[in-house]
Each structure stands twice: as C-alpha cells, then as structure tokens.
N, C-alpha and C positions, 0 to 999 in steps of 0.2 A: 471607042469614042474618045474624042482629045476632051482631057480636063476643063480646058479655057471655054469650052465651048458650052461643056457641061453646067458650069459657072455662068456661063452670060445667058441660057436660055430658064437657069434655076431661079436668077434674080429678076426677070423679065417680070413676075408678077402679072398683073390684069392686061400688060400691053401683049403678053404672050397668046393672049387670045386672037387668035387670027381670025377665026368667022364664028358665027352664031354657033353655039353649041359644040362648038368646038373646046376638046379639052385643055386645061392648062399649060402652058411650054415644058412647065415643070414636068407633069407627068409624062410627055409625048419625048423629051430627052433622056430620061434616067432609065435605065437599064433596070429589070427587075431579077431581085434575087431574092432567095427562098434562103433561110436559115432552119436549122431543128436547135433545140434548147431544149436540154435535160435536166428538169428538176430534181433538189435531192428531198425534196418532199410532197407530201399526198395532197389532192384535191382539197380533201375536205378543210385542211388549214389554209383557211380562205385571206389572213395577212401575209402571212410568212411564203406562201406558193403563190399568194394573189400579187406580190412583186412582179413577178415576173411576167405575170397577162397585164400589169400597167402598162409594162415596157415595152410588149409586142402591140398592143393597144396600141402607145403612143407614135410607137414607129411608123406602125403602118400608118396612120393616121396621118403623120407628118412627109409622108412621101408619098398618098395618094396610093397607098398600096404596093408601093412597086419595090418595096422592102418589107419584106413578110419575116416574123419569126415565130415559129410554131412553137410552142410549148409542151412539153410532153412531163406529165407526172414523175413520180419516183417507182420504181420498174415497169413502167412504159416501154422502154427501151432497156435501161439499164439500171439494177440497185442503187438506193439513194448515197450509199458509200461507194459509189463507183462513177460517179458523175466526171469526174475530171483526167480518170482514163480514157470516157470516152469521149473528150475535148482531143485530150493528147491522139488519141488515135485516130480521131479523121470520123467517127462515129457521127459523132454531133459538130456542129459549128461552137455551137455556145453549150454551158449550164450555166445555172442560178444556184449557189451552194454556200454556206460556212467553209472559208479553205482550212480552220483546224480540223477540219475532218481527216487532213491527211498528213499529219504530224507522222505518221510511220515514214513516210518518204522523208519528210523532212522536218524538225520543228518546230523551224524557223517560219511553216503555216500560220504557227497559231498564232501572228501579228498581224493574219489579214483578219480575224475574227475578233477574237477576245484571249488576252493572257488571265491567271488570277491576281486578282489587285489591280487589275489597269485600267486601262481608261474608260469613260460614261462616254454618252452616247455622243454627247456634243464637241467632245474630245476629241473622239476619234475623227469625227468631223473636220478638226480645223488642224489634226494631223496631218490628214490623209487629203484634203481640199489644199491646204494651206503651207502645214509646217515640212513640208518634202516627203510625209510616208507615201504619196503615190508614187513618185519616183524610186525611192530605195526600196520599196517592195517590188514595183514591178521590176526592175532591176536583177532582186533573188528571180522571181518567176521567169528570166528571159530560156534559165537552163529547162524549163518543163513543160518550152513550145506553148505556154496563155500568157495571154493579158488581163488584168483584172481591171473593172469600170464596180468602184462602192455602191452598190442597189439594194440596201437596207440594213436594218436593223432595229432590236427590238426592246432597244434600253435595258437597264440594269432585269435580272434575272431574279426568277427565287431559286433557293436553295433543296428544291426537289421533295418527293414522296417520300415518307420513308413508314413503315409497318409498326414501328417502338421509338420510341424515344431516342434522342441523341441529347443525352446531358451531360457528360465528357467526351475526352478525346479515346478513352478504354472501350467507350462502346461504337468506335469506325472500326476497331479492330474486327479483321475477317469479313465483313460487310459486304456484299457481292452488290455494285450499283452502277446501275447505267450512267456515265458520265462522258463527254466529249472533251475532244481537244486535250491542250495540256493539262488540264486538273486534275485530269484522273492520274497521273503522275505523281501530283502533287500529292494527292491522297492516296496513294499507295503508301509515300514516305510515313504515313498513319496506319497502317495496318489494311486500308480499303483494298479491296479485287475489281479495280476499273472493267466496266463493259461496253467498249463503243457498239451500239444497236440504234439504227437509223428509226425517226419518230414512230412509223407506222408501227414498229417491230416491238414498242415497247411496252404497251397494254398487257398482251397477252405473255411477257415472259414478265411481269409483274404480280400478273394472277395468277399465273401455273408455281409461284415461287423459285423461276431461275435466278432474280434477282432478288435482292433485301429493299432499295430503294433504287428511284429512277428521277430522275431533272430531266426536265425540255427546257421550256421558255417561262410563263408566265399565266395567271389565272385564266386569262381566254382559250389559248391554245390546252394549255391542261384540263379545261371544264370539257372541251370536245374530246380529246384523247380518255377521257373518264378514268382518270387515274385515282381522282375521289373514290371510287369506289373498289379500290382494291389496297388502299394505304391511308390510312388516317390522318398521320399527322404532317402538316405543308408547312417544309423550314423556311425561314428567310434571314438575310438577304442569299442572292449565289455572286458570292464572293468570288466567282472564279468565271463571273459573265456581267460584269461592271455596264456594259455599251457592243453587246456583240455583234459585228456587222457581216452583212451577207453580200454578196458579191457576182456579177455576171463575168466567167472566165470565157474568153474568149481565146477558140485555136487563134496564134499569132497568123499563120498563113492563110486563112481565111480572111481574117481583120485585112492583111494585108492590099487583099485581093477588090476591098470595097472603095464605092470610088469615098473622096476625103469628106463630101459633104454627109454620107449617109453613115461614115462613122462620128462627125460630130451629132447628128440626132441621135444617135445610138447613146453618147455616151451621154446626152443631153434627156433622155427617157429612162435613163437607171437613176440620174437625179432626182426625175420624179417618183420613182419607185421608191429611192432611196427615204425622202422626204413622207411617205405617204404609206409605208410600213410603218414606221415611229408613230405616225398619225393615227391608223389603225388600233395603235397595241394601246397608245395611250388614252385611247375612247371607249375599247372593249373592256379593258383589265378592271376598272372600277368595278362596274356590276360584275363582273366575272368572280369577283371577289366573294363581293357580299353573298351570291347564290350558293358558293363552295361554302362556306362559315355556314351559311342556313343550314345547308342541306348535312352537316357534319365534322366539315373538315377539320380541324384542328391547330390554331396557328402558333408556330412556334420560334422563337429567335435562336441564333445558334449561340449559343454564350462566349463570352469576352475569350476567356480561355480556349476555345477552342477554335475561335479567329486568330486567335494570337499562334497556335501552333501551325495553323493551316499557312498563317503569315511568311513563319518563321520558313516551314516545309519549303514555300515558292521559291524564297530568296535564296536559300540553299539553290533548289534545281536550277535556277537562274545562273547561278555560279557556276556550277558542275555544266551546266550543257555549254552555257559561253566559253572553257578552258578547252572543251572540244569541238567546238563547231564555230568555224570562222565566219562563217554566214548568219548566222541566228548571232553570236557578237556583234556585230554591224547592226543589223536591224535593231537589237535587244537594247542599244545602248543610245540611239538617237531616240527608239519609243520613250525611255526610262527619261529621257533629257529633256525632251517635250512636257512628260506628263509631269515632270517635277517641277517644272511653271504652271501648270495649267491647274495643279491643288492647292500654290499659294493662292492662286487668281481666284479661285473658286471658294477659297477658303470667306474673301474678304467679304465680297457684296452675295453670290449666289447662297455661298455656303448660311451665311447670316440670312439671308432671307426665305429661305428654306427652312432652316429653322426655328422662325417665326412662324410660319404660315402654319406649321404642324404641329406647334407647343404653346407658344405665347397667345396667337389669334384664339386656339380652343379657350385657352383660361379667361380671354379678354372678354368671352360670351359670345364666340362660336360664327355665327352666319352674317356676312359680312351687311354694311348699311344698305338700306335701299335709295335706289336712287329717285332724288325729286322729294 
C-alpha cells in the first residue's frame, strides 16, 4: 500500500463513507497487524500492568481495530526479568518494563527508569518530552535493536519492608534485600546483598526469610503484594526511585515495518498510559496508606545520616562507572545537567509550596475554607 494513499484515505473522515453502512475509509485502507507485548509484571497490579491494557485499549480504539496489541503478563510467555530479550529476539513485538531492570547488560539502563537521588516524576517528564533524554537514550538503545516510547510511572517511591529496624548505617550491613536497578549497588557500597527478584517473586522469598527486606513501588501495590504482613516496619522516602518510569520497548524492525501513522498513535497511547499510571498511584496511595498504619505497619523515616551515606555511596558509583563506561558518561552527565536546573526551579515556587501545604496549612488549622 503507497503511504500518500494511506494518508489521504486516513484523513477523508465522514466523506470516506461511500454508502450507508459502510465502514470508515480509515478502517477499509489501513492494513491490520497484530503485535504481542510482554509485561514484566502480574495481573493483579492493576496501575503499574494496567499501563499497558490503556495503551492496547487506546490503539486499538484509535485504528478501528486494525492495530491490535495483546498483552500478555509476566511469565505468560516469558519471566518478568526477561522481558527485553524477548523484544531483542523476535519473541515479542513490544514489552512494557522498568529498563533498570537490565543494568547487568548495561548501566547505563537505569536512566530510562530511575538513578538514586534523580529525578521526580515531573522531571523526568520534561527530560525525556522536552530536554533531549528521548533522543540520547534511544540513541544508547540503537545497540540492543528497541525503541523506547515513556508509558508510566509511579512517582517518588518508599523505601521498602524491612523485619527490624534500620537506625544506622551498621545495621544495612549483611542485609539480604530485594532492590532493583542501580541502587542495590549503591547499597552494597553499605554492607547490603542486593537481590533483583521480579514483583510476583517477592512475597514469598520474604516470608520464607530469603531476604531481610524487600522495596516495590508504594502503599497500593504493596497493600496487594501483602508484604504487611510479613515485615513491620515501612521505611520512607526510596531515595533511589525519586520519579521511576516505565517504558514500552519496542523491537526497532518491527517498529520499522508499521505504516508512519500507526506508530504516531502508538506513541501517542503510551502518553496516555504514561499520564494515567501517575494518576492511578496518586488516587490509590492515600488510602493504601491509612489501611497499612491501621492494620499495623510501622512508619518509619530513614535518618539524615543514613541518607547522607547512601548520598555519598551514589556519587562515588557515579564516578567509578563514568571513568569506565563511555556510554553511561554521556547520558550520566546530560541527566545530572538537566536535573541541576530543574532543583533550583523546583526549589523556588514548587518546593515552597509543598512545604506549605504539608507544615504551615496543618498549623494554620488544617482543612482548607469552604467555598460560598
């Protein structure tokens, strides 16, 4: 089918209707193709997996069907850590994943997710929309055959389960904890035994005690994963998942292969994904909260000192991996360059008004005026 063609019978709208009952020009010109999309997480996380039925939802929706993307769980087809092999190998068309999943291949992943100490969620936003991270990321990705289209994220994070107390930096030492991406690196340089174990996986090596403590996401997804009930005390903040976004990697040769209009819906439906995970997390997490605190949990902040070390630990690996790795240097240093505007910025009006809302308005007497 010639493009131009595809294009003038696309945009024909209501005049495309040639007789009664007759289907749209749109639909009767476009070619249908079927894609598979390999989640790296379970059903039951209805934000974080539910991205990705927005974006086959919206697709197919916006093309009358004739662009399908199936979605398939985390070992449906393949382990939730295995999701972008089976991009790279022709397995799948698409996944929906965190790419610091796969910092063993490279480290310079964990700039499509979240570093520790980096960017919030809005941040990463107008990195990755606006300030070039979509280009010089997909640029590292051209070597591992995907494309990456930003299709969520789930705002700043807490800082995990843990069995005992953490009230210095002597008691990470030896600690066996589920953590992703680069941070568990970072906490090693503390004494931790980092364990990447994909979400499903991490209930039950909490309860059997293979690990000491475990981090996912935030009060909603951890009320469903019931980690309440196998670890007491729930640290915050997760200082090493600021704004961590999720991502639809697309095989390049597949992408290649779609005609030009059905990959702007494409990357125009991870927008809405993208936009409507945040939206998700930030409706759920309140009451997700309050019912963990009910029902036991434990809240605890991590102390100054021990932010301070974990700080310290980052900048260090920061250094060390940039002297050997020319690729994570590049990205490493446009991320860093970005986000050192975007804390003055945030310092000035958001930071101040955030601060307000959470200390000042309580003292002022708490629930705002009514209106009328």
């Amino acid at each position: 089918m010639k493009r131009r063609n595809f294009i003038n019978t696309a945009g024909a709208g209501m005049a495309g209707i040639l007789a009664a009952g007759a289907a749209p020009a749109f639909a009767q010109a476009a070619p249908e193709i079927k894609w598979r999309l390999t989640s790296s997480f379970p059903k039951s996380l209805d934000t974080i997996f539910g991205a990705a039925e927005v974006i086959s939802k919206r697709v197919a929706a916006a093309t009358n069907n004739k662009f399908q993307i199936q979605v398939f769980a985390a070992g449906e087809i393949v382990p939730g850590l295995q999701a972008l092999d089976a991009v790279q190998n022709g397995t799948v068309q698409a996944c929906h994943t965190a790419p610091y999943y796969y910092v063993g291949k490279d480290p310079t992943f964990a700039f499509g997710t979240a570093i520790p100490f980096g960017m919030n969620c809005r941040q990463f936003n107008a990195w990755w929309y606006v300030g070039g991270g979509e280009a010089i990321y997909n640029e590292f990705l051209k070597d591992y055959s995907v494309h990456a289209f930003l299709a969520g994220n789930t705002g700043a994070q807490m800082g995990g389960w843990y069995r005992k107390e953490i009230k210095t930096v002597a008691d990470l030492k030896g600690m066996k904890m589920r953590i992703g991406g680069f941070a568990g690196q970072v906490l090693a340089k503390l004494g931790v035994v980092p364990q990447q174990i994909a979400g499903g996986e991490i209930y039950p090596a909490l309860e059997k005690g293979t690990i000491d403590a475990a981090e996912w996401v935030g009060p909603y997804d951890d009320e469903k994963l019931g980690f309440n009930k196998v670890a007491k005390y729930y640290y915050y903040p997760g200082w090493w998942e600021g704004g961590p976004a999720l991502h639809v990697l697309a095989n390049q040769k597949a992408l290649s292969e779609l005609p030009k209009e059905y990959r702007e819906i494409l990357e125009a439906a991870c927008h809405e994904g993208n936009t409507m995970m945040m939206a998700r997390y930030d409706a759920g997490n309140p009451d997700a909260l309050k019912r963990l605190v009910a029902g036991g949990a434990q809240l605890r902040p991590f102390s100054k000192a021990i932010l301070e070390a974990c700080y310290k630990a980052a900048m260090e690996l920061y250094a060390e991996t940039s002297a050997k790795n020319a690729k994570f240097k590049k990205v490493h240093d446009h991320y860093m360059k970005f986000l050192e505007d975007q804390v003055l910025w945030f310092r000035v009006a958001e930071g101040n008004f955030d601060d307000f809302m959470q200390t000042g308005r309580r003292r002022g007497g708490g629930a705002a005026p009514k209106k009328g």
